[in-house]
C-alpha positions in Angstrom: 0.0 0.0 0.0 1.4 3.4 -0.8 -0.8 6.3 -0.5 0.6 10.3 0.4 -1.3 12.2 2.7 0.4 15.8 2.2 3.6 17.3 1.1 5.8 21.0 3.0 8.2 22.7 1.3 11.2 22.7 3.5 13.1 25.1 1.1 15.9 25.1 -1.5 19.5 24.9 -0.8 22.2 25.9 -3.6 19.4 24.1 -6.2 18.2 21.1 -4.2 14.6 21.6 -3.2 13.6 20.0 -0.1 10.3 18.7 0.9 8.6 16.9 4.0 6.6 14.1 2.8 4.1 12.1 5.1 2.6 8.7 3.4 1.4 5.8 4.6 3.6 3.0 2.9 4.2 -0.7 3.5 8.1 -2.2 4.2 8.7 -5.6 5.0 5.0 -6.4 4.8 3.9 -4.0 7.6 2.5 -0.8 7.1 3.3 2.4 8.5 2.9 6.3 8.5 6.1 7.4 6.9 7.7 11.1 7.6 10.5 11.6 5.1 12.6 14.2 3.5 12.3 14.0 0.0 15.1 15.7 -2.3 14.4 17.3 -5.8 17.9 18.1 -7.9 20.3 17.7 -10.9 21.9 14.6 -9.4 19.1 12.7 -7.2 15.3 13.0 -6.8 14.1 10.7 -4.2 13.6 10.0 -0.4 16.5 10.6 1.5 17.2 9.0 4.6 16.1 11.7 6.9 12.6 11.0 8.2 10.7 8.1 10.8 8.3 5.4 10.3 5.7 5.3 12.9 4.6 1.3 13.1 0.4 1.3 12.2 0.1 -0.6 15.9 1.2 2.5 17.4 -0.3 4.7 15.3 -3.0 5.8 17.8 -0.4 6.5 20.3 1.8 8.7 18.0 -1.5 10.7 17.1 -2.8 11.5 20.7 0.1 13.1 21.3 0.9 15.1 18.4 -2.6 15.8 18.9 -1.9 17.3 22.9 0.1 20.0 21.3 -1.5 23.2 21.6 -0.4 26.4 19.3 0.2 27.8 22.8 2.9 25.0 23.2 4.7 26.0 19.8 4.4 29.8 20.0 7.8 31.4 19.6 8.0 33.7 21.8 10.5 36.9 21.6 14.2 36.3 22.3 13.9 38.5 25.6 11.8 35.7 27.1 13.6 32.9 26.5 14.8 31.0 29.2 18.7 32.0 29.7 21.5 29.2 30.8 21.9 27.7 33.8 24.9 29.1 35.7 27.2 26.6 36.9 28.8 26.6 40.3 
């Protein structure tokens, strides 16, 4: 079974375009969600080996807690409010 779900564009770097592709795809006769980098250039346009394969047993698992992230959790918030480092004694 092969099927994508969505593609990001990751951006281009000295003519390689880079995108994030999520899929569901079978390997070794077990299916999986499939998070990869994919690679668009003169030399190679393919998957590259930068990515995961979440196993469709825990699937559910892997989705509740993508799913627990609020845009509170991932809101960048302005330099002077970032925590600063730890002083060491």
């Amino acid at each position: 079974m092969e099927k994508d779900i969505g593609k990001i564009n990751k951006g281009e770097y000295q003519g390689t375009v880079t995108e994030i592709v999520i899929g569901v795809r079978e390997y070794n006769g077990k299916v999986g969600v499939d998070i990869r980098e994919f690679v668009t250039s003169e030399k190679y346009t393919g998957p590259t080996k930068k990515g995961l394969r979440i196993p469709a047993a825990i699937f559910p698992k892997f989705k509740e807690m993508i799913n627990s992230i609020t845009e509170e959790d991932i809101k960048e918030s302005p330099e002077s409010e970032q925590p600063k480092e730890q002083e060491t004694l």
